[in-house]
N, C-alpha and C positions, 0 to 999 in steps of 0.2 A: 568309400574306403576301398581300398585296390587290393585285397585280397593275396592275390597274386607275389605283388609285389611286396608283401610283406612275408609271404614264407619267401620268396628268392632273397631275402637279404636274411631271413633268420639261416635260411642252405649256405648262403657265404659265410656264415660267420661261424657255420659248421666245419667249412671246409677247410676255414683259414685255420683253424685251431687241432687241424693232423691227428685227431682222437685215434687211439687206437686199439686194434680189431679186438684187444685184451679187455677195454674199458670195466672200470670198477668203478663205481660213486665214488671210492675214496682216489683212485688213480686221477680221477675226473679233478676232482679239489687240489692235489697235488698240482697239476697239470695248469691250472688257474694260481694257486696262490705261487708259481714258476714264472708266467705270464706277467701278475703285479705285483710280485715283487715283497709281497707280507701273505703272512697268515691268514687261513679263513676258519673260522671257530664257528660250527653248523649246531645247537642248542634246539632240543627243545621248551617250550612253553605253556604251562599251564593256562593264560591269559587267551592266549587266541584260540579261534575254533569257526568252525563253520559260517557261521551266522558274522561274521568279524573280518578282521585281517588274518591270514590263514600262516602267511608268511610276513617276515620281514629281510629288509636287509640295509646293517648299519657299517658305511664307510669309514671307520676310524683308520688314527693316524698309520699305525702299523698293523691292524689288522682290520683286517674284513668278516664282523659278524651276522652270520644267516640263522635267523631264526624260525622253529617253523611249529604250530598248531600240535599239541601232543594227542596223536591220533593211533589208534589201535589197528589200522590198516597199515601197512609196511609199506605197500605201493602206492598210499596217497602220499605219506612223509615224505617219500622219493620223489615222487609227482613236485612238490610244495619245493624239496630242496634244488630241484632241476631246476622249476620256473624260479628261482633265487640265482643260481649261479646263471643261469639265462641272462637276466640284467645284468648279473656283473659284466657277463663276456661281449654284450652288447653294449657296456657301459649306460648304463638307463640313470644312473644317479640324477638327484635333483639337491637343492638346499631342502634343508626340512625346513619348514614352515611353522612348523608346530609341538615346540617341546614339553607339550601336557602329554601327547599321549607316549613320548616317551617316558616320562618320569614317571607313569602308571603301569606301565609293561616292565621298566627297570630302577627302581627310586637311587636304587646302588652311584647309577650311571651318573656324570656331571653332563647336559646338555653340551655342555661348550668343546667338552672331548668328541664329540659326534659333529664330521664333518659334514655326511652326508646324510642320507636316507631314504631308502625305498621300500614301500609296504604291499604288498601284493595284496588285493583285492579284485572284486567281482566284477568292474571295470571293462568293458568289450573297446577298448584305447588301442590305438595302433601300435603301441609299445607294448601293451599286456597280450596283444595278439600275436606279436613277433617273438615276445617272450615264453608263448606258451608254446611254439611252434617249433623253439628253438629247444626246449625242454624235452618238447615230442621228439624230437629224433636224439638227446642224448638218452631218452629213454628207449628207444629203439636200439641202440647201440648197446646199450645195457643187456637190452632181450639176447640182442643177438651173440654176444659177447658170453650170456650165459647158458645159451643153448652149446657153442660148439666146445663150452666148458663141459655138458652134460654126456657130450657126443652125440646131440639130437640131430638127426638129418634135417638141413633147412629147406628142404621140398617135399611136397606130396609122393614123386616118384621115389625117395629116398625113404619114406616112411613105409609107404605101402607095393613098395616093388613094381 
């Protein structure tokens, strides 16, 4: 696996999509559901958790739902929702394959309205790589976004003279 070359394509796909230096999570989901054209509805979940699928993400016809592990960390949630909108922006969708473990996470839902689906898991896949690579710098953009919200100097010279 080429390393390398899977963060320089998660960097382009960074790049293509002009984040900007304001970035917010939710500016971020505006910014994407702009991009495709429908809604993304981010839910958390009782059902997932650690040991499990942590996140999901379901392509339906007019919107895009991200689901993510009801976790008492605020930074993992973000983590979980990033490495979600990561596959979207990278398009990672597959057919689902398997409509039990939707009907167990959502019984509401009808299979047949769910076009696509993608589950994030523990997985070291060239995609879950790219994905989480890609998630890392919208989380950096995040940090950095809300340091110069704080007025924190982004250097050592600037903190300590």
């Amino acid at each position: 696996m080429d390393m390398e070359a899977l963060r320089t394509e998660a960097s382009a796909a960074f790049r293509a999509l002009d984040v900007p230096q304001d970035l917010t999570i939710d500016g971020l989901r505006e910014l994407l559901e702009e991009d495709r054209g429908k809604k993304i509805v981010v839910r958390s979940v009782k059902g997932l958790g650690p040991n499990q699928v942590s996140g999901l993400w379901f392509s339906l016809p007019d919107t895009d739902l991200v689901l993510h592990a009801d976790t008492v960390s605020p930074l993992h949630r973000e983590q979980i929702i990033l490495h979600e909108f990561a596959h979207i922006v990278l398009g990672h969708e597959r057919l689902m394959e398997d409509g039990r473990h939707l009907a167990s996470l959502l019984p509401d839902l009808k299979p047949s309205m769910v076009s696509r689906c993608l589950a994030r898991c523990q997985r070291q896949s060239p995609p879950e790589i790219v994905a989480e690579s890609l998630a890392d710098l919208f989380a950096d953009a995040l940090a950095q976004a809300r340091r110069a919200e704080r007025g924190e100097p982004l250097n050592f010279r600037g903190v300590f003279g």
